[in-house]
N, CA, C and O atoms as a GROMACS GRO file, in nm:
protein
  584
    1UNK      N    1  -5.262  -3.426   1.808
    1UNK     CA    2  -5.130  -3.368   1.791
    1UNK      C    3  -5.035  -3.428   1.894
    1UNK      O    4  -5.073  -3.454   2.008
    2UNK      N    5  -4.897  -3.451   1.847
    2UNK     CA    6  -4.768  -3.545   1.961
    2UNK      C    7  -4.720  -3.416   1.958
    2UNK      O    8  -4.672  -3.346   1.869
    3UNK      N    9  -4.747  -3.399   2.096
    3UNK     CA   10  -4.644  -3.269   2.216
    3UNK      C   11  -4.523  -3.309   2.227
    3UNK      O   12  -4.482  -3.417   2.187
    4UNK      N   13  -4.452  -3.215   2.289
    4UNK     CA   14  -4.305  -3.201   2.350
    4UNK      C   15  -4.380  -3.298   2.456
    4UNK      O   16  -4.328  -3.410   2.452
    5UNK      N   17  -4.490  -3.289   2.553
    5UNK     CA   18  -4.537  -3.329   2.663
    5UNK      C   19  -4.513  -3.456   2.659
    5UNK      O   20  -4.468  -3.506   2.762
    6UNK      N   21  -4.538  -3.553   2.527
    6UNK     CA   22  -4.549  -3.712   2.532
    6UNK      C   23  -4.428  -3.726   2.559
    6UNK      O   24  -4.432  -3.715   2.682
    7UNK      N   25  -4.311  -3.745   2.531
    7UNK     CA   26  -4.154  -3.750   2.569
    7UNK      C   27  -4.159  -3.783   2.685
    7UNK      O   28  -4.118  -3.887   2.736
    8UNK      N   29  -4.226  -3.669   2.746
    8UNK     CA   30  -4.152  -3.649   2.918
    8UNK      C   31  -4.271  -3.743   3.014
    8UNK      O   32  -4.297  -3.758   3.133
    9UNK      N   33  -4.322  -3.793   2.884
    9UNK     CA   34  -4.478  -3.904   2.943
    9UNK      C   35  -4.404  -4.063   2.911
    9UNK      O   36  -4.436  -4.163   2.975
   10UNK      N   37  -4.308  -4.063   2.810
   10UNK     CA   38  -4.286  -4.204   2.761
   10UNK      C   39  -4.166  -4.199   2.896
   10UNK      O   40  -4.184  -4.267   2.998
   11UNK      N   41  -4.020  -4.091   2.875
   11UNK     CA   42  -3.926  -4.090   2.979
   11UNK      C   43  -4.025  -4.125   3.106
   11UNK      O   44  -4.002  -4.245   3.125
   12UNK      N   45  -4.118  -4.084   3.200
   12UNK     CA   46  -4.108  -4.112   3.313
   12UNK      C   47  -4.186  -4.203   3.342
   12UNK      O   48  -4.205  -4.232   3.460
   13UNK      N   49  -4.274  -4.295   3.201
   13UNK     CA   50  -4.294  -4.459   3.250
   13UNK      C   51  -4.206  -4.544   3.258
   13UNK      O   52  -4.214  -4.647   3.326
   14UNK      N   53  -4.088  -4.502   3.172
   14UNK     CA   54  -3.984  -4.545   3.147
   14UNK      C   55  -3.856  -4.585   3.310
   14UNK      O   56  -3.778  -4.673   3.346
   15UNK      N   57  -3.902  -4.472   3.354
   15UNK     CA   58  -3.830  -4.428   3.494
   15UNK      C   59  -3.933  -4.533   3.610
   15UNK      O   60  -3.891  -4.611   3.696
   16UNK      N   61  -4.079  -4.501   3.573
   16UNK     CA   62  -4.100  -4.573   3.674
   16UNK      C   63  -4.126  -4.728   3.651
   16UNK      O   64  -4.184  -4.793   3.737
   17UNK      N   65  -4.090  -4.773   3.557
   17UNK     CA   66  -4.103  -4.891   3.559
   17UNK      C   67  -3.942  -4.989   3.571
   17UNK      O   68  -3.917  -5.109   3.559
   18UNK      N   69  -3.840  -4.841   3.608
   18UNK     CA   70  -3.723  -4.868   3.630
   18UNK      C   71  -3.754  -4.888   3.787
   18UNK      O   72  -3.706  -4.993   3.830
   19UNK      N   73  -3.810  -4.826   3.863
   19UNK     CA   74  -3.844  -4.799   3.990
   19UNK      C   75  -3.940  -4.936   4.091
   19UNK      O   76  -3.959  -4.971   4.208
   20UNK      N   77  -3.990  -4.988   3.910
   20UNK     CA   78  -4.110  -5.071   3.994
   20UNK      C   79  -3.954  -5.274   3.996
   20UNK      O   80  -3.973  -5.384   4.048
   21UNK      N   81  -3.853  -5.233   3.930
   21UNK     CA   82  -3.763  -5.306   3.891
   21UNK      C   83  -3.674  -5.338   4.006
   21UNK      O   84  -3.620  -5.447   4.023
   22UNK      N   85  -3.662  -5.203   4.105
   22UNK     CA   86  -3.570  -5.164   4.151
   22UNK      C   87  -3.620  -5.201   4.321
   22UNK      O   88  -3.547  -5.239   4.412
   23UNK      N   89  -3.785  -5.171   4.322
   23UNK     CA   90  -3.883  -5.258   4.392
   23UNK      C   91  -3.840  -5.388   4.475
   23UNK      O   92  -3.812  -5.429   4.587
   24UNK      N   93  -3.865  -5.440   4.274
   24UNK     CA   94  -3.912  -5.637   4.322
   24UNK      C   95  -3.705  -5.666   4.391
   24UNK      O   96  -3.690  -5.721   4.500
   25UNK      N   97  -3.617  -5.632   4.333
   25UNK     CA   98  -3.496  -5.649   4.357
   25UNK      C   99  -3.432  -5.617   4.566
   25UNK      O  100  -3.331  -5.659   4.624
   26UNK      N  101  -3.541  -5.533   4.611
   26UNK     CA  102  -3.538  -5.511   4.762
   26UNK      C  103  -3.466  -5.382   4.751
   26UNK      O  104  -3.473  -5.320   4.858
   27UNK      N  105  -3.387  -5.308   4.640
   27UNK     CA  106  -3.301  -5.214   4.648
   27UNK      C  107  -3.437  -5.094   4.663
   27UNK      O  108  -3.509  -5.081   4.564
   28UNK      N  109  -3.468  -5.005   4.796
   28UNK     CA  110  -3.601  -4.911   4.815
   28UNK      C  111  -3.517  -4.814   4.795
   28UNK      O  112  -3.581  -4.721   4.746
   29UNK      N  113  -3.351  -4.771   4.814
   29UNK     CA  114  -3.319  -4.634   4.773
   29UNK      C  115  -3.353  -4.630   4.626
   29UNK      O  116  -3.438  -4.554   4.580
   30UNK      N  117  -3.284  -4.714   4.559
   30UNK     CA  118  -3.271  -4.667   4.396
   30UNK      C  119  -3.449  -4.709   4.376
   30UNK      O  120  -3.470  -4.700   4.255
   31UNK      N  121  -3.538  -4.737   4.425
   31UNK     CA  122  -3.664  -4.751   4.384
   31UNK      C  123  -3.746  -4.641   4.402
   31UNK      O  124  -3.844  -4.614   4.333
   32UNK      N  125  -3.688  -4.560   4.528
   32UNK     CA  126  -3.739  -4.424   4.582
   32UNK      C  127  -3.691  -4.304   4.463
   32UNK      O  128  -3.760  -4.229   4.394
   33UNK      N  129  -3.517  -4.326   4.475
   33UNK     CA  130  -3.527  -4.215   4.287
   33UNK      C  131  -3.553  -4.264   4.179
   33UNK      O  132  -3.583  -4.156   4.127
   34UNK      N  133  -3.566  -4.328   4.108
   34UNK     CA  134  -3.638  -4.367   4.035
   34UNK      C  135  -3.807  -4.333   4.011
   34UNK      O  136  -3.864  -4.306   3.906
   35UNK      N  137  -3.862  -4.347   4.150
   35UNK     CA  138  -3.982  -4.356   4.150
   35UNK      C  139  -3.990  -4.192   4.134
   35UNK      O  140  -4.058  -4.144   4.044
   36UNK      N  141  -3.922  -4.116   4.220
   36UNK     CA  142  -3.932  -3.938   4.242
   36UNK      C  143  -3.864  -3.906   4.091
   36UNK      O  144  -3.920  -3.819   4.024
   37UNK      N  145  -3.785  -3.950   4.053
   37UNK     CA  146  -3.763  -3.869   3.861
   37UNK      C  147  -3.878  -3.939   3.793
   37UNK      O  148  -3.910  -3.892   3.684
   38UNK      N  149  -3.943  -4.038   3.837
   38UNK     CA  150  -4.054  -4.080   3.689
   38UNK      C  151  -4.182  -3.950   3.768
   38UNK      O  152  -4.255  -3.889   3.690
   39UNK      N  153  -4.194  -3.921   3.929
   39UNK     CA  154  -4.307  -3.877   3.919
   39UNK      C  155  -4.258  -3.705   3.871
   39UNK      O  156  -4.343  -3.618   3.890
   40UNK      N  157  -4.131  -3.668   3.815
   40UNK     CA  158  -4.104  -3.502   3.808
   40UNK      C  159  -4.098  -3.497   3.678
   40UNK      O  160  -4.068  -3.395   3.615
   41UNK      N  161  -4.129  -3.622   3.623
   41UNK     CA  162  -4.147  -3.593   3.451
   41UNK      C  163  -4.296  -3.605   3.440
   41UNK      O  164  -4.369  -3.525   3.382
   42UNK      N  165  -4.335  -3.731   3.513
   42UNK     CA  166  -4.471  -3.742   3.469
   42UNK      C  167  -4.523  -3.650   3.487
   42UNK      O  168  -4.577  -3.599   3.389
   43UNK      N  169  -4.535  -3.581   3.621
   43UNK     CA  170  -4.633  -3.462   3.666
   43UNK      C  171  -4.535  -3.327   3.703
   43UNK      O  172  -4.574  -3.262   3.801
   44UNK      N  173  -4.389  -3.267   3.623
   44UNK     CA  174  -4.323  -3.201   3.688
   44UNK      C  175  -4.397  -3.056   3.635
   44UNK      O  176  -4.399  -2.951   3.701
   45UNK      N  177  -4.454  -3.076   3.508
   45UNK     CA  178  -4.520  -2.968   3.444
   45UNK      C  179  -4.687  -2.877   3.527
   45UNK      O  180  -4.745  -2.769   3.515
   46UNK      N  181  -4.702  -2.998   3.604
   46UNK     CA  182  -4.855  -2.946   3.704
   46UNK      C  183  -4.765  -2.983   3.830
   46UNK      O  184  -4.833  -3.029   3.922
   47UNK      N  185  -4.663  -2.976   3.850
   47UNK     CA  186  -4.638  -2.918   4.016
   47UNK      C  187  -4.587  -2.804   4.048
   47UNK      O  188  -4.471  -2.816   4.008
   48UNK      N  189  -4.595  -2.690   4.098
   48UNK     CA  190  -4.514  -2.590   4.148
   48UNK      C  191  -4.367  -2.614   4.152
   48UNK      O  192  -4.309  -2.718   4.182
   49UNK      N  193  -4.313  -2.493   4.114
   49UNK     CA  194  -4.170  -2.461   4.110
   49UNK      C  195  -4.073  -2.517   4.244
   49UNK      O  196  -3.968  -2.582   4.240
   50UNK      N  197  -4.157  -2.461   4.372
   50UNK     CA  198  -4.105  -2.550   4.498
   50UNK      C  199  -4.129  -2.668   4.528
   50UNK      O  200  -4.049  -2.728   4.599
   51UNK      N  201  -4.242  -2.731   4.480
   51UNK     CA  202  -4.262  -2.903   4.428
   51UNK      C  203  -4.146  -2.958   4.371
   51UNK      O  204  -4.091  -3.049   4.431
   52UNK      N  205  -4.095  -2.914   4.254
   52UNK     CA  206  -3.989  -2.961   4.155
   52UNK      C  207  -3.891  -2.968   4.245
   52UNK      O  208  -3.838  -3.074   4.280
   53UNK      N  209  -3.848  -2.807   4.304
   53UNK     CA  210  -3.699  -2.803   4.375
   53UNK      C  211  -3.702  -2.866   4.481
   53UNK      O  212  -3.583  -2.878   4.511
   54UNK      N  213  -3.805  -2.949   4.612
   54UNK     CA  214  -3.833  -3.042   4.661
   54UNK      C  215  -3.794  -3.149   4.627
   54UNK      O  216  -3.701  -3.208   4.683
   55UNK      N  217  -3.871  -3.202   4.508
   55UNK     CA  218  -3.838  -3.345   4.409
   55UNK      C  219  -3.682  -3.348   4.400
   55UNK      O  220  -3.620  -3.452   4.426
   56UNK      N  221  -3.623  -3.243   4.365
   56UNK     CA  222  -3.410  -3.238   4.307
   56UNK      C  223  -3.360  -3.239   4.446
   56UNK      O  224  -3.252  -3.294   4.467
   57UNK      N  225  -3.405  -3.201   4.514
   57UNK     CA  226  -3.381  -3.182   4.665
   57UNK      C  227  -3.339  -3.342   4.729
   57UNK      O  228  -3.224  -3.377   4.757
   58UNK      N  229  -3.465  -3.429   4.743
   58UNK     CA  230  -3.485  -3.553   4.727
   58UNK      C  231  -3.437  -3.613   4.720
   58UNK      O  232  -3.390  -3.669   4.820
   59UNK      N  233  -3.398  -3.667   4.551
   59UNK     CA  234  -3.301  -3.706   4.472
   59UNK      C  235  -3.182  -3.687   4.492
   59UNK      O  236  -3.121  -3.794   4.492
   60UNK      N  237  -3.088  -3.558   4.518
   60UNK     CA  238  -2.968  -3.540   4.561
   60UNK      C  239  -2.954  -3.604   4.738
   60UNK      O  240  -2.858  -3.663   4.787
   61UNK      N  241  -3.068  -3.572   4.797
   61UNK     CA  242  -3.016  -3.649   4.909
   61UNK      C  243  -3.019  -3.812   4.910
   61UNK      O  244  -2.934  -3.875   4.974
   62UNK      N  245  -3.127  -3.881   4.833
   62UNK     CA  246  -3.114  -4.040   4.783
   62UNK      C  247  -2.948  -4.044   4.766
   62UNK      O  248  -2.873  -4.097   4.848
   63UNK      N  249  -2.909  -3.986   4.659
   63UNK     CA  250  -2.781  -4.030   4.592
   63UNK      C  251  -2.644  -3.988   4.694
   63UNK      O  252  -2.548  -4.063   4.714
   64UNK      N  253  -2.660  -3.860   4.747
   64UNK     CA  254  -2.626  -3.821   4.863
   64UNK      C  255  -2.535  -3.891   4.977
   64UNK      O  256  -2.415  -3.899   5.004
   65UNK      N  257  -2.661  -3.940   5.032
   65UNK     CA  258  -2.650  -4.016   5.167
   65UNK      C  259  -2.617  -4.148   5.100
   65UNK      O  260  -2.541  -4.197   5.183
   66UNK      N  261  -2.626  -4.229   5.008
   66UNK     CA  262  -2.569  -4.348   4.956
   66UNK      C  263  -2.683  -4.472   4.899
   66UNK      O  264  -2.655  -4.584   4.857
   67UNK      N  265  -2.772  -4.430   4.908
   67UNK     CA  266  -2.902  -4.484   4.905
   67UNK      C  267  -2.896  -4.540   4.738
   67UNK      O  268  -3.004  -4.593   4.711
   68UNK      N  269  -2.833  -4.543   4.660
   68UNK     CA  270  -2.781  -4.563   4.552
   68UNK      C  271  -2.748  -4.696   4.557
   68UNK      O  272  -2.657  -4.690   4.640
   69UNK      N  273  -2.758  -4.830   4.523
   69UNK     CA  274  -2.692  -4.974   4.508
   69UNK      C  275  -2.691  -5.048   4.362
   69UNK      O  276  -2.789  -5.070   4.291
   70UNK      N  277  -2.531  -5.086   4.332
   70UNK     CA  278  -2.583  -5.148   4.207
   70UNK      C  279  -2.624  -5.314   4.232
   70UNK      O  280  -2.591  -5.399   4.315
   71UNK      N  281  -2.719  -5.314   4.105
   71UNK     CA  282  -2.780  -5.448   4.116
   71UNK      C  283  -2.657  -5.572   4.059
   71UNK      O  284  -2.547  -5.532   4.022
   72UNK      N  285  -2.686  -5.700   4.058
   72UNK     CA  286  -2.642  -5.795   4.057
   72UNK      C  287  -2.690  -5.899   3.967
   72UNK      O  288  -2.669  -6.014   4.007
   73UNK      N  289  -2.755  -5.884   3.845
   73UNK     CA  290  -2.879  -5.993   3.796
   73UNK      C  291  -2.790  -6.075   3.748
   73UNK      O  292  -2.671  -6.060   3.720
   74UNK      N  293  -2.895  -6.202   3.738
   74UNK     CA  294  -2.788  -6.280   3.682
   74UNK      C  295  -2.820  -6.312   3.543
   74UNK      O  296  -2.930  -6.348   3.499
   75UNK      N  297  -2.636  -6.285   3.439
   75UNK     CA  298  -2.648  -6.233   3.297
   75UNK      C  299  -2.553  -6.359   3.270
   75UNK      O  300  -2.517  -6.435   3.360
   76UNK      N  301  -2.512  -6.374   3.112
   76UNK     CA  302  -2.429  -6.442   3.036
   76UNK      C  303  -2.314  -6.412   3.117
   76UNK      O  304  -2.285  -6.332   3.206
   77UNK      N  305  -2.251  -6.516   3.046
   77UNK     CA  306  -2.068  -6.503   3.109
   77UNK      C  307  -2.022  -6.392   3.052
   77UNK      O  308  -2.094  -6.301   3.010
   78UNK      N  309  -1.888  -6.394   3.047
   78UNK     CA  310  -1.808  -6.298   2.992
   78UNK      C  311  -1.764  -6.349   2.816
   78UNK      O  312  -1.761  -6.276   2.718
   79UNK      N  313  -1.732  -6.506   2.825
   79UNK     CA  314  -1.744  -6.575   2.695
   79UNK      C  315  -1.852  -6.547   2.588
   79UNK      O  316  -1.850  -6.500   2.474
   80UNK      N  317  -1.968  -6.606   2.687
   80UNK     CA  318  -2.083  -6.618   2.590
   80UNK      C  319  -2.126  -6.450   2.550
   80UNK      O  320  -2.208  -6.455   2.459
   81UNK      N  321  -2.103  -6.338   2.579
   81UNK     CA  322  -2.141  -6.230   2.535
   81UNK      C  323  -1.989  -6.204   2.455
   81UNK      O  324  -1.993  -6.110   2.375
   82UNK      N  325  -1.911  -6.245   2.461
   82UNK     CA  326  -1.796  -6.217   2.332
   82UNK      C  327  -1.860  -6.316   2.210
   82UNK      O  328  -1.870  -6.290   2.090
   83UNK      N  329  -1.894  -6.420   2.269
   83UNK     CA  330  -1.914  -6.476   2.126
   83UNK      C  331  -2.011  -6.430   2.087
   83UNK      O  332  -1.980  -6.399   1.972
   84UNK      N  333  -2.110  -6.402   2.101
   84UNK     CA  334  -2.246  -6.325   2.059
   84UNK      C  335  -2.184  -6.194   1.968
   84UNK      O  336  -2.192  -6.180   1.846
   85UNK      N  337  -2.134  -6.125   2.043
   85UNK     CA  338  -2.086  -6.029   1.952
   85UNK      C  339  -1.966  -6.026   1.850
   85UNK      O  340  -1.921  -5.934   1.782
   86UNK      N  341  -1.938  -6.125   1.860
   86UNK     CA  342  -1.840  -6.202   1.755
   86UNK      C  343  -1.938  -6.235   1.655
   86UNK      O  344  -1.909  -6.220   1.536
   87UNK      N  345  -2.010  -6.263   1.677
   87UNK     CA  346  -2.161  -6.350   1.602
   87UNK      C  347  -2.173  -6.273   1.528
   87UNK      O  348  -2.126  -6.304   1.418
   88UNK      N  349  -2.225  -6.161   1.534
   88UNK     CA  350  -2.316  -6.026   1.499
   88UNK      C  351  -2.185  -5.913   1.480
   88UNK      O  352  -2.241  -5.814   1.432
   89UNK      N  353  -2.092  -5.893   1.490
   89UNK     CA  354  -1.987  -5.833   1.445
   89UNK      C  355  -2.043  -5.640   1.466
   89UNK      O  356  -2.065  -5.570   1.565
   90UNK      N  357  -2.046  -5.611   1.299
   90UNK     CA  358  -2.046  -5.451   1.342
   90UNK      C  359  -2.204  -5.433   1.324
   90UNK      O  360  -2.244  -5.319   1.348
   91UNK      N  361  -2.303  -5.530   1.284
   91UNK     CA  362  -2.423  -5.497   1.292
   91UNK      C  363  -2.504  -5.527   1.390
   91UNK      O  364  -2.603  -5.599   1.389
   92UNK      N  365  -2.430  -5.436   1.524
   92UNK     CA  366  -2.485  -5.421   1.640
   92UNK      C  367  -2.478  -5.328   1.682
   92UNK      O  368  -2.507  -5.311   1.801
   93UNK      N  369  -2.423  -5.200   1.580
   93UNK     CA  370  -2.467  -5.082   1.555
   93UNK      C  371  -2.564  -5.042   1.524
   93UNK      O  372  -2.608  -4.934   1.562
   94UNK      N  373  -2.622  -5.120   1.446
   94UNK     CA  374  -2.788  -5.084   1.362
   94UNK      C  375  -2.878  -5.005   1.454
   94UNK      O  376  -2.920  -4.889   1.461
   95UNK      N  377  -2.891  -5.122   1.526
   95UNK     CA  378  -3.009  -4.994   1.599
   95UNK      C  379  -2.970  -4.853   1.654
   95UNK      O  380  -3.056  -4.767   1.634
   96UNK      N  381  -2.869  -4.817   1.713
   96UNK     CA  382  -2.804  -4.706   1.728
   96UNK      C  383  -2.799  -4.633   1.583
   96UNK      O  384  -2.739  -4.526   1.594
   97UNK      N  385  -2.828  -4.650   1.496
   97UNK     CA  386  -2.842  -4.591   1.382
   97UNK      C  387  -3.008  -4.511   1.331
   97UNK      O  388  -3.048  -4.410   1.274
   98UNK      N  389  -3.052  -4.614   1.387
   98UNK     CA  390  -3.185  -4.604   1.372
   98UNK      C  391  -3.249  -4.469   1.406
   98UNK      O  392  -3.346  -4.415   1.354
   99UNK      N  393  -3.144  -4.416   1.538
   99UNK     CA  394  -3.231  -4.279   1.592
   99UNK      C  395  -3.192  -4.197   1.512
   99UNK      O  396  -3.283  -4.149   1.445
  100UNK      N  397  -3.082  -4.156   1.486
  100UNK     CA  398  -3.072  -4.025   1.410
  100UNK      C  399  -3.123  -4.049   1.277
  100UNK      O  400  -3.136  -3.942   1.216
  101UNK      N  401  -3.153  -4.139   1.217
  101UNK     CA  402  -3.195  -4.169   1.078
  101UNK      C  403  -3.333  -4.124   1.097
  101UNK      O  404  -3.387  -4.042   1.022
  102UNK      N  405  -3.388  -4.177   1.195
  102UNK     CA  406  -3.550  -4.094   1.205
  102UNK      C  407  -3.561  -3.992   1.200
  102UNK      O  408  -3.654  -3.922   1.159
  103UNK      N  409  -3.434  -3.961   1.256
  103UNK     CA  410  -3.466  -3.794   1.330
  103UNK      C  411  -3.480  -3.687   1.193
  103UNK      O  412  -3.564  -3.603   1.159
  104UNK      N  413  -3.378  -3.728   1.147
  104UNK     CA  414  -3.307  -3.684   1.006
  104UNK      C  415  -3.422  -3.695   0.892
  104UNK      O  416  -3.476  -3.589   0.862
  105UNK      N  417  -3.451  -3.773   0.847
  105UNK     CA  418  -3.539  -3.841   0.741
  105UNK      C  419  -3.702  -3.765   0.803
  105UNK      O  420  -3.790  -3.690   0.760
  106UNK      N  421  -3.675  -3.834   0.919
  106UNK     CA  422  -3.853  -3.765   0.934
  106UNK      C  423  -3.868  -3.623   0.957
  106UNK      O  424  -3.971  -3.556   0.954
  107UNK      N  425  -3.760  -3.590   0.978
  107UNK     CA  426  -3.776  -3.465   0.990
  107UNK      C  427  -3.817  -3.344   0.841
  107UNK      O  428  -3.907  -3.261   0.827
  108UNK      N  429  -3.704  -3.387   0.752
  108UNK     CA  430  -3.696  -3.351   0.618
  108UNK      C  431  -3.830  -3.402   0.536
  108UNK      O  432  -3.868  -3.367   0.424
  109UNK      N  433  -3.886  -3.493   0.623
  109UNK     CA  434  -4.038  -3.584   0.506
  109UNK      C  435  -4.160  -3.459   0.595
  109UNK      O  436  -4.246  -3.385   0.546
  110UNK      N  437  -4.133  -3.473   0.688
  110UNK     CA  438  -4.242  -3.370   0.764
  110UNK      C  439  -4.242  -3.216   0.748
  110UNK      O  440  -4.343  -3.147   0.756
  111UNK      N  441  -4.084  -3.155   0.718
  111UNK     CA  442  -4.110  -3.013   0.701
  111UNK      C  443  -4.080  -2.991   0.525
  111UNK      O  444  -4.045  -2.887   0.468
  112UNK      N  445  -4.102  -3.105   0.474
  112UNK     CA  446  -4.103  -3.070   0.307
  112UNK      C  447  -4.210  -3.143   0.228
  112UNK      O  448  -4.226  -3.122   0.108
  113UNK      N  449  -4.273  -3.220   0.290
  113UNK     CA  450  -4.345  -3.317   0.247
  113UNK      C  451  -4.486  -3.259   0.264
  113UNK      O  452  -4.480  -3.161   0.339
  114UNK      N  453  -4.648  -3.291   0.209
  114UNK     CA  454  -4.756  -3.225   0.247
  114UNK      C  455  -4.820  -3.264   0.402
  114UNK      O  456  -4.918  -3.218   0.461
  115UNK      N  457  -4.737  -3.351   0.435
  115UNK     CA  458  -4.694  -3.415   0.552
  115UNK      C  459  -4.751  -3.338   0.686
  115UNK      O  460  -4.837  -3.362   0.770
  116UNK      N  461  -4.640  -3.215   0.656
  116UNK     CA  462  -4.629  -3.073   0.734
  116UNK      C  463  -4.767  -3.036   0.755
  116UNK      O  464  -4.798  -3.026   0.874
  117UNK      N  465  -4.862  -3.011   0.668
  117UNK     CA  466  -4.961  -2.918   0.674
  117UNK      C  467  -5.089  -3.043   0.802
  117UNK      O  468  -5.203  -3.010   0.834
  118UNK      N  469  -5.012  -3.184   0.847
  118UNK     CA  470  -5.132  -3.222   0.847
  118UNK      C  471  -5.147  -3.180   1.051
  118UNK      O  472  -5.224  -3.237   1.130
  119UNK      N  473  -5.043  -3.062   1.085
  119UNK     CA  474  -5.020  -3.034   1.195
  119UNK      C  475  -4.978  -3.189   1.310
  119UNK      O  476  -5.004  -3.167   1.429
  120UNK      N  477  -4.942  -3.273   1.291
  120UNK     CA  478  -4.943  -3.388   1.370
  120UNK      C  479  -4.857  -3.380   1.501
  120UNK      O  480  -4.881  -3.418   1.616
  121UNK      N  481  -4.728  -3.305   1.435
  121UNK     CA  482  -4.666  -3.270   1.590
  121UNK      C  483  -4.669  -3.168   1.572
  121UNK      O  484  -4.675  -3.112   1.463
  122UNK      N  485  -4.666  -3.102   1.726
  122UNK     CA  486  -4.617  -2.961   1.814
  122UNK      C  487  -4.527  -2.886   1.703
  122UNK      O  488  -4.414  -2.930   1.682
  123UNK      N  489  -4.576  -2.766   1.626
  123UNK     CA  490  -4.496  -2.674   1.580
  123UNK      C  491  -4.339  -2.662   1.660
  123UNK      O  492  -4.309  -2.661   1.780
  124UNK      N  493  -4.251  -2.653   1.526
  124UNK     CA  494  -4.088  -2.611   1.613
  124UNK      C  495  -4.027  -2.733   1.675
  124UNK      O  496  -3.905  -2.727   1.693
  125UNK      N  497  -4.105  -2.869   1.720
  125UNK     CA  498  -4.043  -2.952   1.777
  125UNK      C  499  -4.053  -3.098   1.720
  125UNK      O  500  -4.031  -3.212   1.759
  126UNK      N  501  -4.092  -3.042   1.622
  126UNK     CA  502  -4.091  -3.192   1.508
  126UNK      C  503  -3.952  -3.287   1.523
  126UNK      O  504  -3.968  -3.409   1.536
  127UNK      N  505  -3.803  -3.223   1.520
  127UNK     CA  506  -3.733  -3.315   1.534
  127UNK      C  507  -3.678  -3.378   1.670
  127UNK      O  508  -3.609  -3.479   1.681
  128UNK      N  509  -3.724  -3.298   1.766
  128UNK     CA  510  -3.710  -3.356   1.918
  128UNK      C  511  -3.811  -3.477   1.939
  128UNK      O  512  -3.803  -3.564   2.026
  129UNK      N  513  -3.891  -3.466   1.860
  129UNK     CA  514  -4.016  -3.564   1.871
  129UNK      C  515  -4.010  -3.685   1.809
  129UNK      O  516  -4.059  -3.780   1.869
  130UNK      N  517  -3.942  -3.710   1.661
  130UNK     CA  518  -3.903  -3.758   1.614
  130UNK      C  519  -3.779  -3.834   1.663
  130UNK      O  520  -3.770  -3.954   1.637
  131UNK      N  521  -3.676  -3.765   1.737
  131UNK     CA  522  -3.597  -3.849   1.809
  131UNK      C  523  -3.618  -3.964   1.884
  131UNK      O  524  -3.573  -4.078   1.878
  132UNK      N  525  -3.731  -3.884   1.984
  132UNK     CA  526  -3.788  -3.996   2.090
  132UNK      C  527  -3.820  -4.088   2.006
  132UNK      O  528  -3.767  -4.196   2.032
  133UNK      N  529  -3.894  -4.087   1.905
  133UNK     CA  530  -3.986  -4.170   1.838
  133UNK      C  531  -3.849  -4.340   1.765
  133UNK      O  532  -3.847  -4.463   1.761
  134UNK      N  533  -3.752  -4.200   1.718
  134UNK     CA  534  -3.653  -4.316   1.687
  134UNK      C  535  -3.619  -4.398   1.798
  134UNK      O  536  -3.605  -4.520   1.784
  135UNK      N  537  -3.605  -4.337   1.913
  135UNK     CA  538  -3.524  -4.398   1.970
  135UNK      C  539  -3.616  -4.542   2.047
  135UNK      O  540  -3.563  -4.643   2.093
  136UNK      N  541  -3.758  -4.511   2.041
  136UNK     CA  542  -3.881  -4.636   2.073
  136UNK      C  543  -3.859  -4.722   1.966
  136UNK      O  544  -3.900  -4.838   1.970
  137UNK      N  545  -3.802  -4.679   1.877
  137UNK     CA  546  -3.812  -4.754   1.738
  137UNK      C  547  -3.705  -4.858   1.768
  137UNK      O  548  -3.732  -4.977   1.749
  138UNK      N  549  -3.596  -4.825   1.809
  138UNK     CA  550  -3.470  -4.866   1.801
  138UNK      C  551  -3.453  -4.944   1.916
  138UNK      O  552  -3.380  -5.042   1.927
  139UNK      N  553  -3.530  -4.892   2.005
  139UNK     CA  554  -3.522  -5.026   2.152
  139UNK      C  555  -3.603  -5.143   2.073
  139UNK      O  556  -3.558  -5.256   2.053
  140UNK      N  557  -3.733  -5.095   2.031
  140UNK     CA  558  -3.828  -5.210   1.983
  140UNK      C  559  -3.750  -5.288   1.923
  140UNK      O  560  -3.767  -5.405   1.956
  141UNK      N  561  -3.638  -5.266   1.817
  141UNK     CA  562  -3.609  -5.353   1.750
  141UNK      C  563  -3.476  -5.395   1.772
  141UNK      O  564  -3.422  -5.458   1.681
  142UNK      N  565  -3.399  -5.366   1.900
  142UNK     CA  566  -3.294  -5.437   1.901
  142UNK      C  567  -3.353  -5.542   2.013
  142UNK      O  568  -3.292  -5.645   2.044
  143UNK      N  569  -3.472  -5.507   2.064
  143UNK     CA  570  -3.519  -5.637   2.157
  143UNK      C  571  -3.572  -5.754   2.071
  143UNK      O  572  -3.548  -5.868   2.111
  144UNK      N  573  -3.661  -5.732   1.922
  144UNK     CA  574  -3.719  -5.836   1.888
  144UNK      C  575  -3.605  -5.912   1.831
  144UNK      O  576  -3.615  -6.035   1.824
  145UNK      N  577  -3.492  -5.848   1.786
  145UNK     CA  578  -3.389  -5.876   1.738
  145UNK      C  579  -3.279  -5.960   1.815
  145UNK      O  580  -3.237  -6.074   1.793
  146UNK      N  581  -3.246  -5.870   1.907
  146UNK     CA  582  -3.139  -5.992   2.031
  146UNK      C  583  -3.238  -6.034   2.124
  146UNK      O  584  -3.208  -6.110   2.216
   0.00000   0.00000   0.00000
């Protein structure tokens, strides 16, 4: 069965592999929150209540005190990403489409379909689940894509 739980399992690999990014770059504030929101999703559900408010505690002082830096990578010009999207025009919406269409569709195929009975997700949270799911869908494919 896919829990509410997997979400807050995909969000905080998600976080820490923002963290492990934020690492190799030398920036240790934004690698330190990063690293403390991937570990209050991954494990915020098995830590104590004063664990958590510790963890926000943390975090507000990272961002706080200034420990916050934006990065610098080096990207396309300013040209070459107009023409790209000159290229590709309004179907660079698509994938942004993609999530609510899951959400929507799978939702209606799962609570009408024999679908339903086969219990696969968490009762009540079929379309929160489904979101996430779009929205893995929709990174996957605007990466294989651009």
């Amino acid at each position: 069965m896919i829990t509410y739980e997997w979400l807050y399992v995909v969000a905080g690999a998600a976080f820490a592999v923002w963290a492990a990014l934020s690492l190799k770059d030398g920036r240790w504030g934004n690698a330190a929150f990063w690293a403390l929101l991937a570990l209050s999703f991954l494990a915020g559900s098995h830590l104590s209540d004063l664990a958590n408010g510790v963890l926000v505690l943390a975090l507000v002082g990272i961002a706080g005190l200034g420990g916050l830096k934006r990065s610098d990578p080096p990207t396309t010009s300013p040209q070459e990403r107009e023409a790209h999207a000159a290229r590709l025009g309004n179907k660079l919406f698509l994938p942004a489409l993609v999530v609510p269409l899951t959400a929507v569709a799978g939702t209606l195929l799962y609570n009408y379909t024999p679908l339903g009975a086969t219990g696969l997700f968490e009762a009540r949270r079929e379309t929160l689940i489904l979101f996430g799911i779009g929205v893995l869908a929709a990174l996957a494919g605007a990466m294989l894509w651009l």
